[in-house]
DSSP file (Angstrom, degrees, kcal/mol; ACC not computed):
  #  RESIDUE AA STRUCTURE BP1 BP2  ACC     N-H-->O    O-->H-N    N-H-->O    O-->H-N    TCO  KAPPA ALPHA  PHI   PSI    X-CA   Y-CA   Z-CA
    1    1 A X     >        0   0    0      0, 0.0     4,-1.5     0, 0.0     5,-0.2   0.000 360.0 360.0 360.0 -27.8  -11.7   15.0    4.1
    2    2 A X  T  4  +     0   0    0      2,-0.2     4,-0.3     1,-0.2     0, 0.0   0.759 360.0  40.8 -76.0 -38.5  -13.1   15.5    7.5
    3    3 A X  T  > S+     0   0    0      2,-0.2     4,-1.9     3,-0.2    -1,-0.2   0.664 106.2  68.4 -80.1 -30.4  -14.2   11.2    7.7
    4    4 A X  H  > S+     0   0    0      2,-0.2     4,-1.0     1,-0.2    -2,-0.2   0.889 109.4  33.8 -63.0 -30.3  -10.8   10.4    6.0
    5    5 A X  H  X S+     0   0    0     -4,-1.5     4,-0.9     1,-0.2     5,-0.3   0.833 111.0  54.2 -78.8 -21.8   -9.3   11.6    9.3
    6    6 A X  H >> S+     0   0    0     -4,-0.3     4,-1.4     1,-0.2     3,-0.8   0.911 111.1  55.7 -78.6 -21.1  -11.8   10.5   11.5
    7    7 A X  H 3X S+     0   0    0     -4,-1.9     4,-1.7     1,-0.2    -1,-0.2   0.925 112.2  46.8 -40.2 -52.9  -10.8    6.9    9.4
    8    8 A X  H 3< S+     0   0    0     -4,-1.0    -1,-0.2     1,-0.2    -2,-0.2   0.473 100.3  55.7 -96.6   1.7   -7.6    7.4   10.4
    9    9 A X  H <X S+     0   0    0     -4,-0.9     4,-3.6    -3,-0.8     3,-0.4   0.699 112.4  50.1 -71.3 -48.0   -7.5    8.2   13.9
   10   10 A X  H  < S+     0   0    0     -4,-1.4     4,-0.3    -5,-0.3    -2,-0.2   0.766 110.0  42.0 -62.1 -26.3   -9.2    5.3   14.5
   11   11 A X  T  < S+     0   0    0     -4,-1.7    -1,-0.3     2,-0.2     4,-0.2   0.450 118.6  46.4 -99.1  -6.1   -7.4    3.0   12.8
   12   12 A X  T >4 S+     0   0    0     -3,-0.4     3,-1.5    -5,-0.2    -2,-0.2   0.795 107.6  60.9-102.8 -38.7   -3.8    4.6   14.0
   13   13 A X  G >< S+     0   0    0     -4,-3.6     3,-0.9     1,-0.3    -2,-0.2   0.718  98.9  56.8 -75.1 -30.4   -5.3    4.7   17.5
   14   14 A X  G 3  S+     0   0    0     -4,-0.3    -1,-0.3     1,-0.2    -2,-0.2   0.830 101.6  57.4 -73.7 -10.8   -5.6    0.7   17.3
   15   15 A X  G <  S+     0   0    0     -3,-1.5     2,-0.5    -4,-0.2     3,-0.4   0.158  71.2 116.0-115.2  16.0   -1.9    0.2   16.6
   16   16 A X  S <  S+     0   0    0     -3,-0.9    49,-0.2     1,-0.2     3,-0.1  -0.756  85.9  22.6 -96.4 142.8   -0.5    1.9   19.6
   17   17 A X  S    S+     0   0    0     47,-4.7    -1,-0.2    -2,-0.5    -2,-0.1  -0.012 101.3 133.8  87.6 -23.4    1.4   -0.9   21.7
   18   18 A X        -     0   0    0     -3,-0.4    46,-1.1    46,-0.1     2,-0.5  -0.443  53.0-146.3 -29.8 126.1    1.5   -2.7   18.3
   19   19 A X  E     +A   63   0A   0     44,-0.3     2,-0.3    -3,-0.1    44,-0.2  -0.892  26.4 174.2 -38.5  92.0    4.9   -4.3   17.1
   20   20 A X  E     -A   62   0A   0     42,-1.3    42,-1.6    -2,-0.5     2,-1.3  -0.790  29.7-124.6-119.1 172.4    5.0   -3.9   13.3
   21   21 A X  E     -A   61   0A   0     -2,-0.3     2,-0.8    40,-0.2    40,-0.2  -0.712  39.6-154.5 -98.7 110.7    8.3   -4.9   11.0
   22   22 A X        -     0   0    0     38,-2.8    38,-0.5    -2,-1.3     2,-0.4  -0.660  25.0-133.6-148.6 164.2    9.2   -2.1    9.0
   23   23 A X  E     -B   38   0A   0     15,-2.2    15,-1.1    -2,-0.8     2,-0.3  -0.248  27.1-136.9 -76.8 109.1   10.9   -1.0    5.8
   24   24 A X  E     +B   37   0A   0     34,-3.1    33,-3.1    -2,-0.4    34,-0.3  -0.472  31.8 165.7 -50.3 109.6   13.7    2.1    6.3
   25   25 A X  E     -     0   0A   0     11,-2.1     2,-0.2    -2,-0.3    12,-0.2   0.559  51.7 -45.1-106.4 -10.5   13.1    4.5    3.4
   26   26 A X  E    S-B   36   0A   0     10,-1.5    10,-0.7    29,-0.1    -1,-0.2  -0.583  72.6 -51.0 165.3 124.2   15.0    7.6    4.4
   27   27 A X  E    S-     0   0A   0      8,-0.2     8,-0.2    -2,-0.2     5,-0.1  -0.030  71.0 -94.1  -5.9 124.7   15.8   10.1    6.9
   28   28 A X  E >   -B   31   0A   0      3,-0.5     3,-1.8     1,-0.2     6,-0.2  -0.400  33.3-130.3 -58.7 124.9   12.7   11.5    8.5
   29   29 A X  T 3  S+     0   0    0      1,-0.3    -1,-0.2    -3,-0.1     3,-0.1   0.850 105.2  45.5 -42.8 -33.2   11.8   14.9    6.4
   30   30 A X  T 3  S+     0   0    0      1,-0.2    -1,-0.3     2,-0.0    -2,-0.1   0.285 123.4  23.3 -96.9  26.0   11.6   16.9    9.9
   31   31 A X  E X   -B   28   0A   0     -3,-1.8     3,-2.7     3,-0.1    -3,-0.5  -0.201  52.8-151.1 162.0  99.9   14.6   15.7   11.5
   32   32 A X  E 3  S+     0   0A   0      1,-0.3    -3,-0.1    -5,-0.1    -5,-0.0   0.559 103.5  61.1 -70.0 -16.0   17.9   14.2   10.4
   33   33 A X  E 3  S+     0   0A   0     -3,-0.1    -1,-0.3    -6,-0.1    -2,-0.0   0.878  94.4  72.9 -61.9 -46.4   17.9   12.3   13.9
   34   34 A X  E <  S-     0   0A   0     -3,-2.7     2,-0.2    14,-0.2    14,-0.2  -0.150  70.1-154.1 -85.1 134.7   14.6   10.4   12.9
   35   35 A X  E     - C   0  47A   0     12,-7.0    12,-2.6    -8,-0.2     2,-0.4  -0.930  21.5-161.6-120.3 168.5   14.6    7.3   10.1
   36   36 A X  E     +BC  26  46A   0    -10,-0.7   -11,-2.1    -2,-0.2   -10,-1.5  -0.993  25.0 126.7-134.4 156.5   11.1    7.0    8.4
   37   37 A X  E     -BC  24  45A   0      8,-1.6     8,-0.7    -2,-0.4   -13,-0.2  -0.961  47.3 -66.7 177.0-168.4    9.5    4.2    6.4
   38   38 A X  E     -BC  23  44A   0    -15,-1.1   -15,-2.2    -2,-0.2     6,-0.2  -0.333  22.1-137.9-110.3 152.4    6.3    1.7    6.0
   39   39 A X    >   -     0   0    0      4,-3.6     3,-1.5   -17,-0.2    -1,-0.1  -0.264  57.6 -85.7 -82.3-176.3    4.8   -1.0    8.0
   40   40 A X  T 3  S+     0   0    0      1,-0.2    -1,-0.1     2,-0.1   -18,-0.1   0.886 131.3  60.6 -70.8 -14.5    3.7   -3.9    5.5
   41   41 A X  T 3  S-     0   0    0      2,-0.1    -1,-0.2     1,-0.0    -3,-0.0   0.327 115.2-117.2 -97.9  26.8    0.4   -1.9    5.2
   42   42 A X    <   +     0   0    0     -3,-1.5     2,-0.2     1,-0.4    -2,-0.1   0.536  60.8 147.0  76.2  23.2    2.0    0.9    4.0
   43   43 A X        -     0   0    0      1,-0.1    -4,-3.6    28,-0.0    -1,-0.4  -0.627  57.6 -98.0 -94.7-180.0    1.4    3.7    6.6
   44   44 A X  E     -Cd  38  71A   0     26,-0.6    28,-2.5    -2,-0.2     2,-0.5  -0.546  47.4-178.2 -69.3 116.3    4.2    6.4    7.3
   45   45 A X  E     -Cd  37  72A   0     -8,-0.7    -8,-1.6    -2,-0.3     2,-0.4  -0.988   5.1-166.2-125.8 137.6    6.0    5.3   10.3
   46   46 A X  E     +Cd  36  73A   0     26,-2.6    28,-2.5    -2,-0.5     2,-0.3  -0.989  11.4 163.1-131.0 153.0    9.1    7.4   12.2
   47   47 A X  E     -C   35   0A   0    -12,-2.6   -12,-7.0    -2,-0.4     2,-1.0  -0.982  34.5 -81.2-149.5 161.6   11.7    6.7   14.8
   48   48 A X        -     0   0    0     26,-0.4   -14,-0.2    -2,-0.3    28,-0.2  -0.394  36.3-117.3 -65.6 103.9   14.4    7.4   16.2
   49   49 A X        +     0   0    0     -2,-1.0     2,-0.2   -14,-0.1    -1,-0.1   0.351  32.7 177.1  -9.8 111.8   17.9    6.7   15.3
   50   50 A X        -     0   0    0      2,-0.1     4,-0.2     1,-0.1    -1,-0.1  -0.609  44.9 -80.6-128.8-157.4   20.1    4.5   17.3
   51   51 A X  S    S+     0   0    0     -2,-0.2     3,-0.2     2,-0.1    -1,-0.1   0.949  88.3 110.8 -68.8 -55.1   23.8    3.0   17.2
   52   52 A X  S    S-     0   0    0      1,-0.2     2,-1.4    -3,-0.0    -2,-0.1   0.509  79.8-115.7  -3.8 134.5   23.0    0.3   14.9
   53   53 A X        +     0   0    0      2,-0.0     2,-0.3     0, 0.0    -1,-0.2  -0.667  56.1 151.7 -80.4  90.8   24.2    0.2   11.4
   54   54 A X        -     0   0    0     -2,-1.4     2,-0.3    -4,-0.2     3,-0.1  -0.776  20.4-173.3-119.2 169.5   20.8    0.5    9.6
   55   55 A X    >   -     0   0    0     -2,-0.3     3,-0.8   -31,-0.0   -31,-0.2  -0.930  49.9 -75.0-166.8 155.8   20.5    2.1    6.0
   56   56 A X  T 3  S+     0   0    0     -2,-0.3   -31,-0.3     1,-0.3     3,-0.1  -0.243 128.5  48.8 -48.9 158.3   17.4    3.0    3.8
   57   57 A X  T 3  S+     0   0    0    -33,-3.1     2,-0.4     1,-0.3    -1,-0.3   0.607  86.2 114.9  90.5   3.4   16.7   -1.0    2.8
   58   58 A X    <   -     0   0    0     -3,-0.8   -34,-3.1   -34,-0.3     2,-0.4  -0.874  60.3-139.2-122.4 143.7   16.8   -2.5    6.5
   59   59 A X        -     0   0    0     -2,-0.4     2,-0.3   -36,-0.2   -36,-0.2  -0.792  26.3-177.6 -91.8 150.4   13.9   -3.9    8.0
   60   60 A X        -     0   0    0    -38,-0.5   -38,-2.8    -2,-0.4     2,-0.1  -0.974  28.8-117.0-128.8 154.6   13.2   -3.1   11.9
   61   61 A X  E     -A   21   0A   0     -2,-0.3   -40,-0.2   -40,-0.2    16,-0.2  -0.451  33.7-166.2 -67.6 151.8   10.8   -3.9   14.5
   62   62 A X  E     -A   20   0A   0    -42,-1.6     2,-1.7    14,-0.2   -42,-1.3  -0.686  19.1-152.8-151.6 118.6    8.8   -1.0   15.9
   63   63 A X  E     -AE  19  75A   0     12,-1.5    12,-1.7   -44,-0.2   -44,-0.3  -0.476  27.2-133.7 -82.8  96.1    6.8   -0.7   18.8
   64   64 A X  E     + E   0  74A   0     -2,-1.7   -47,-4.7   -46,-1.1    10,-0.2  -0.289  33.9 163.0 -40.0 110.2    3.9    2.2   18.1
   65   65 A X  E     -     0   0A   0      8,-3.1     2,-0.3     1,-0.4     9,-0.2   0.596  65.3 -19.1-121.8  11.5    3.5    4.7   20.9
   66   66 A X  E     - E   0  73A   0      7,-1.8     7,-3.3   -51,-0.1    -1,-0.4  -0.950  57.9-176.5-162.9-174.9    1.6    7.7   19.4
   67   67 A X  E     - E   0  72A   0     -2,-0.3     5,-0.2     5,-0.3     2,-0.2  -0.952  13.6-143.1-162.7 174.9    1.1    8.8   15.9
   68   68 A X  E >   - E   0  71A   0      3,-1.3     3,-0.6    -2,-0.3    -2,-0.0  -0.560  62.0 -41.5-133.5-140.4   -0.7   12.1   14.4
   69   69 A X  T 3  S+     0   0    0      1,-0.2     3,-0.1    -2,-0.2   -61,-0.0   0.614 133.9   1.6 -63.2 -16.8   -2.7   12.5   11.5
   70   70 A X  T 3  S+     0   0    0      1,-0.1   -26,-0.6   -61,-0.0     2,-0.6   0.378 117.1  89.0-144.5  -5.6   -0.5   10.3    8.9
   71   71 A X  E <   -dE  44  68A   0     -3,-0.6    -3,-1.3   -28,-0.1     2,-0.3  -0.901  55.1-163.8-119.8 115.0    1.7    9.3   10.9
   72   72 A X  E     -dE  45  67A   0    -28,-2.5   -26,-2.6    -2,-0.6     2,-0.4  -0.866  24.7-157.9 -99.7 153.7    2.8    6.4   13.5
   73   73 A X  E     +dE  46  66A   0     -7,-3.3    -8,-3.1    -2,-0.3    -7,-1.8  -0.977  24.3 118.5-127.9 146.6    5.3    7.2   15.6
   74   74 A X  E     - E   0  64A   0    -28,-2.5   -26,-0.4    -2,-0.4     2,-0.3  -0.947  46.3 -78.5-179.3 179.4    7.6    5.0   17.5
   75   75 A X  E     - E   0  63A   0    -12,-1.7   -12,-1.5    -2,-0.5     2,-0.6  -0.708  45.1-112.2-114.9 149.0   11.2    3.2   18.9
   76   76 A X        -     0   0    0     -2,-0.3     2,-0.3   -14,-0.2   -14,-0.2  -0.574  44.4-171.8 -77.7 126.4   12.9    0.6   17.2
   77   77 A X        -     0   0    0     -2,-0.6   -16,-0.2   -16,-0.2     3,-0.1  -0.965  29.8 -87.8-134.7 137.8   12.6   -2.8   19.4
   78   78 A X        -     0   0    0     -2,-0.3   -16,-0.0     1,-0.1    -1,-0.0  -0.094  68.3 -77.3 -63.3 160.8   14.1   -6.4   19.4
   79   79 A X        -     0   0    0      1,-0.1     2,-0.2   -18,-0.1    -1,-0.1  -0.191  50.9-118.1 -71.9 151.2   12.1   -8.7   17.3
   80   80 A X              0   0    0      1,-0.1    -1,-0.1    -3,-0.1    -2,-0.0  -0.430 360.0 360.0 -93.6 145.8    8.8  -10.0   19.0
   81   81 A X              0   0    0     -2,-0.2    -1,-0.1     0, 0.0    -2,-0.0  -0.010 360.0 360.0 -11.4 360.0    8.3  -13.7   19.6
């Protein structure tokens, strides 16, 4: 378990400043504020909620700025170029 994280630091640690498109699945579990759902390579991503009419099913941009063990974390941002 100990190399799956050190896997996964690394690989979470390249994708901050990243832009990925991703799929709304639900309310973040810790926090009703928070939506969470997956980039196209399926990790765990959360952000925060803003005025926008989004619903589980809506794709958004999101610009990664930290993450922790399973997790990216990040703010929902207009679509990149």
């Amino acid at each position: 378990i100990d190399m799956q994280g050190v896997l996964s630091h690394k690989s979470n640690e390249k994708d901050i400043g990243k832009v990925f498109k991703v799929l709304i699945e639900s309310d973040s579990r810790k926090s009703d504020a928070d939506w969470q759902g997956r980039t196209s390579h399926y990790k765990i991503t959360v952000f925060p909620k803003t005025d926008a009419q989004l619903n589980p099913g809506s794709y958004v941009w999101v610009k990664i700025h930290n993450y922790t063990r399973a997790t990216l974390l990040g703010n929902i941002v207009d679509a990149p170029l």
